[in-house]
Structures are given as C-alpha cells and as structure tokens.
C-alpha positions as CSV (number, residue, x, y, z in Angstrom):
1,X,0.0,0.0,0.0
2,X,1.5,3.4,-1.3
3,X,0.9,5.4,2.0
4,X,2.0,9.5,2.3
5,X,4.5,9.4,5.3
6,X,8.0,10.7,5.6
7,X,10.2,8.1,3.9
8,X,12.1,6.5,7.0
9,X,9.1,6.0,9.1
10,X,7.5,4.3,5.7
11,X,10.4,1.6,5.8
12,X,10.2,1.2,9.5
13,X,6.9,0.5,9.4
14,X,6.3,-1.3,5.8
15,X,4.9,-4.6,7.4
16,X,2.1,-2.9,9.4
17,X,1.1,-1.1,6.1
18,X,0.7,-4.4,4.3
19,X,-1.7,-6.2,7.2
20,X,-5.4,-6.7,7.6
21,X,-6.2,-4.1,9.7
22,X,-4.4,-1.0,7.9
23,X,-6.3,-1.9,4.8
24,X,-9.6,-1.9,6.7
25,X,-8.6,1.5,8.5
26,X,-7.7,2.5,5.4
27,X,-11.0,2.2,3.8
28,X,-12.8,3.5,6.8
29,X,-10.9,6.6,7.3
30,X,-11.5,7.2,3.5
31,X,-15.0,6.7,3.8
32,X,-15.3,9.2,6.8
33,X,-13.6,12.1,4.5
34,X,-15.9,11.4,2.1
35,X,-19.3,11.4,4.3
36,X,-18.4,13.7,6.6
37,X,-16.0,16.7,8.6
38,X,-12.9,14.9,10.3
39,X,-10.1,16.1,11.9
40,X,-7.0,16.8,11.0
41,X,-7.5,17.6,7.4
42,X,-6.1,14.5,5.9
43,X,-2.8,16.2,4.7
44,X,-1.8,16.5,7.8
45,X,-2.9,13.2,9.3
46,X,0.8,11.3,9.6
47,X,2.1,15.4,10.3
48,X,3.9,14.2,13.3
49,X,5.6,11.6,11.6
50,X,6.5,13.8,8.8
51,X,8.1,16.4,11.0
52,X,10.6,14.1,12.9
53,X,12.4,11.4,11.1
54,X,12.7,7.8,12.8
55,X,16.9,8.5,13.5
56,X,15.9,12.0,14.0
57,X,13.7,10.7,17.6
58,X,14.9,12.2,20.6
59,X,11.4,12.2,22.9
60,X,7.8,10.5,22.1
61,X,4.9,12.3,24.0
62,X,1.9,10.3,23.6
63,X,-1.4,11.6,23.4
64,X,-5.3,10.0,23.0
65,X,-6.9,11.5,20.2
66,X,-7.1,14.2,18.3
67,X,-8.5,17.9,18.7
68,X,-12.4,17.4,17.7
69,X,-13.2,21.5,17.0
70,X,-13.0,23.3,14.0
71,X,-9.1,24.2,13.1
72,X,-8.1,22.6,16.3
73,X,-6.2,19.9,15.1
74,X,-2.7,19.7,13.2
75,X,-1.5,15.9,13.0
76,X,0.8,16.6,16.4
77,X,-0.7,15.5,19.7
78,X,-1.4,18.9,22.1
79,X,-1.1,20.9,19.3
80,X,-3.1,23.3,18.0
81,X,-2.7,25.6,14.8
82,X,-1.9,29.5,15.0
83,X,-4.6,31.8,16.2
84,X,-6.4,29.0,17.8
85,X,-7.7,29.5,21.4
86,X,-5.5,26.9,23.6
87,X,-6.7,23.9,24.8
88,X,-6.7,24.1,28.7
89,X,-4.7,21.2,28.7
90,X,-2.2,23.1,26.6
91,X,-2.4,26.0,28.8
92,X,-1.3,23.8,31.5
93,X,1.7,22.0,30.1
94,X,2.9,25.7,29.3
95,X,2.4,26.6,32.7
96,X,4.4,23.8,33.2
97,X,7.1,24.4,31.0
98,X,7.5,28.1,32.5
99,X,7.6,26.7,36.6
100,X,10.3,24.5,35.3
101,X,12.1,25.8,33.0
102,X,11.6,29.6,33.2
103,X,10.6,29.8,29.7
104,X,7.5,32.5,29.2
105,X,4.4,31.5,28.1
106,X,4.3,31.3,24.2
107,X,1.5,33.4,21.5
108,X,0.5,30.4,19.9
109,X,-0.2,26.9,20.7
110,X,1.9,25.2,17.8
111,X,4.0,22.8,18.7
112,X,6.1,22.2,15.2
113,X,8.6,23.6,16.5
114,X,8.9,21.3,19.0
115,X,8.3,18.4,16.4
116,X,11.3,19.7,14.1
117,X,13.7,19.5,17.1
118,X,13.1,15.7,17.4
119,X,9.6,15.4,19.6
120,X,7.4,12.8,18.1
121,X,4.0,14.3,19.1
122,X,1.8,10.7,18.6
123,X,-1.9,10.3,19.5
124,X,-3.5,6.8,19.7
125,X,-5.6,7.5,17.3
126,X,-4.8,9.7,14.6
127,X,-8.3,11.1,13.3
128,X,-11.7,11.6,14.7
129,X,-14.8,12.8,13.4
130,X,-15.4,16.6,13.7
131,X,-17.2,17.0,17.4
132,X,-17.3,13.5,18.0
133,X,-14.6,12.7,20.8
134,X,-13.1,8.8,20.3
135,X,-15.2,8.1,17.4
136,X,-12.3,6.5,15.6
137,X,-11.0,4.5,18.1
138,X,-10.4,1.1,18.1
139,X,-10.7,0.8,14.2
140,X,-7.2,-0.4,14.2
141,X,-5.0,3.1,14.7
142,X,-4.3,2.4,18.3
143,X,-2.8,-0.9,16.9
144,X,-0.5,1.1,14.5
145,X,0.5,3.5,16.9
146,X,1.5,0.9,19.3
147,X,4.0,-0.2,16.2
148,X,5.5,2.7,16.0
149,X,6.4,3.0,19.5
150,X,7.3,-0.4,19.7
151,X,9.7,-0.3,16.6
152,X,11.4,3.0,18.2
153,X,11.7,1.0,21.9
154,X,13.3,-2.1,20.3
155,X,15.7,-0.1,17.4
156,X,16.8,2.9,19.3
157,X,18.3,3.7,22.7
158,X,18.0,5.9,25.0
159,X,15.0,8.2,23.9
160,X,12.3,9.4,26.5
161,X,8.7,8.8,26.4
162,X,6.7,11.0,28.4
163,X,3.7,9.6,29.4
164,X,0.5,11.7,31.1
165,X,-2.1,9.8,32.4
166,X,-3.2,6.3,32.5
167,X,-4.1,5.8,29.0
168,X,-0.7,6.9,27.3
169,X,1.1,4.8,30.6
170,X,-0.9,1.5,29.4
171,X,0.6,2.3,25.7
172,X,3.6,2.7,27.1
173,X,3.5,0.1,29.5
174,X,5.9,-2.6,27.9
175,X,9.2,0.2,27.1
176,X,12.4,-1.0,28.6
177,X,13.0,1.5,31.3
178,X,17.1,0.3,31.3
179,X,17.0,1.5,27.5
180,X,15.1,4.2,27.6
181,X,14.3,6.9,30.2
182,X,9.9,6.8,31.1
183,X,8.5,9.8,32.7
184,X,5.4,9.4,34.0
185,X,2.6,11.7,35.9
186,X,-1.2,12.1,35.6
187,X,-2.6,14.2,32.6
188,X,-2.1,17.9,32.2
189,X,-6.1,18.3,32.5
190,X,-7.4,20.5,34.4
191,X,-8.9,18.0,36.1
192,X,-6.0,15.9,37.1
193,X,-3.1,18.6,36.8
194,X,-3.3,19.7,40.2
195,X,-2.9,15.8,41.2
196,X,1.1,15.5,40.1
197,X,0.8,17.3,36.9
198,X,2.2,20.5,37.8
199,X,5.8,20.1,39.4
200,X,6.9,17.2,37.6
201,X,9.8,18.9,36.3
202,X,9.2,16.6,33.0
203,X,10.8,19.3,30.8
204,X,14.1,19.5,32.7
205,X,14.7,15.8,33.2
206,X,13.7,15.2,29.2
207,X,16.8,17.8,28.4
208,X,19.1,16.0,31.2
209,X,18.8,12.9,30.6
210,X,19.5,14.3,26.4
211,X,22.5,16.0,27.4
212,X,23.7,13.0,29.5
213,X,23.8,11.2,26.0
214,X,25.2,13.6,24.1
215,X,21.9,14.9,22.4
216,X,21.2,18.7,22.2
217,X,18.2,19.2,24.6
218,X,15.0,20.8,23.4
219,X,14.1,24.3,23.7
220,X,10.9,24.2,24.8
C-alpha cells in the first residue's frame, strides 16, 4: 500500500502497512472524509511523523486522540494551529514548562517547533470525526500507533517517552526503562493537573537525561 508518510518511518513500518487491519482503517478513514467533517485535514494526518524522522527521535509524547473543534487539530498531539484558542490542557503543560524551565508563556499553541527538534508528538488515534470525541477509536489506529512506538523502543536507545495519564502509561507500558528513560505523571487536564501534573519537572529531566547522552536538549 503506497501510504504519504516521511520516507524513513515508511520503511520502518512497511509490514504494518501491508496487514489486515491497515487496509480496513484504510477504507474507513476514507469513507469518513468522504461522508463527513474529520479532523486533521487529511494532509496532515501522519504530520507528526512527517516532521521528525525515525533517527531524528529524541522524545515521544503520547497523546489519546485528536483535537475534535473546527481548526483545532494539526496531526501533532497537544497541538493546535496558529490563532487557535488553547486547549486548557495546553495552557497547563505551558504553565508547566514556564515553573520548570523559566521559559515565558508562548502566543501560539503550535508545537512544530517542537516536532522539528526531534519530539514525536503521537496520539493513539490519529483522526476523529469533527465534534465527535473517540469516534475513531479502536478501528485499528491504536494498533498502529503501538507499532511505531514499539519499533522505536526495540531499534533505538536511549529516547524518553513522556507519558501523562493512564491511558498513554498503558501504551507505554511494555518500554524498557534500562534502555530508555519513562516519565510518568497524571494528565495535564485541568482535572488531574493539580494531582502530580504541575511540578513534575518533565521538561528539565527530558533535556538532562539528552544532554547526559550527548543529544542537544529541546528548547521548549
């Protein structure tokens, strides 16, 4: 199957495109363009993949699904495009960011830039239909995103997954911690940040541990 992804992440995952289940999302996904508004515009739907290279890894933040309002959604997990109202959950991570790393508060909630500097920004589930939270899960993305995190546990070394909340700690859950570093606290929700969220010094320890390895650490 001829699929529009960056070309290294194509190679690394060329089995999962020839399976079953990526030829059934396949034809669903394409059916949902076609009937209806979904999110990201498809363009954009492998956008995190596209922006950071498989060698080119350095930290995998693992979201659920993506942004359901109108322009919300850009193919990068957290994200949302320029001139777009941030997400609370957004707001929070920034507010994160600046009690850790004394980094103001940004104008705009894009994260590309983080993406170009070596953040794979993944969701579970990489479309959803417009206003309709979840509606394309378990159609067989989850099972391709799991690849893809799987393929960069088992061929690369010491990257960091940051993982918020129980959902993206379950995905997560089978990542040598001896190869890898893990960071884990609850979600950046305004409903859980308050619980271990805020003063998890994530941001700090991500660029540590990079610069313990020789990698240049991210400017968040």
């Amino acid at each position: 199957m001829n699929v529009r992804i960056e070309e290294s992440w194509k190679r690394e995952l060329a089995t999962e495109f020839e399976k079953q289940y990526f030829a059934d999302l396949t034809d669903f996904v394409r059916n949902e363009y076609a009937a209806t508004t979904v999110y990201p515009p498809a363009k954009l739907i492998f956008n995190a993949f596209d922006h950071c290279p498989f060698d080119k890894v350095k930290v995998v933040i693992i979201g659920q699904d993506p942004y359901h309002g109108a322009g919300q959604a850009n193919g990068l997990c957290f994200s949302v495009n320029k001139g777009i109202t941030m997400p609370p959950s957004l707001v929070n991570i920034f507010k994160e960011i600046a009690a850790d790393t004394g980094k103001p508060m940004p104008t705009d909630g894009d994260l590309t830039r983080w993406s170009d500097q070596g953040v794979l920004l993944l969701n579970a589930t990489l479309t959803v239909r417009a206003g309709n939270a979840g509606s394309h899960q378990r159609r067989g993305w989850e099972e391709f995103t799991d690849a893809a995190i799987r393929i960069l546990a088992e061929k690369r070394e010491n990257l960091v997954f940051i993982l918020w909340g129980s959902y993206a700690q379950r995905k997560g859950a089978f990542i040598n911690r001896e190869r890898h570093l893990v960071l884990t606290s609850p979600h950046p929700s305004p409903l859980s940040a308050y619980a271990g969220f805020f003063g998890n010094h994530h941001f700090t320890l991500t660029n540590d541990y990079l610069q313990k390895h020789g990698e240049t650490p991210i400017e968040w």
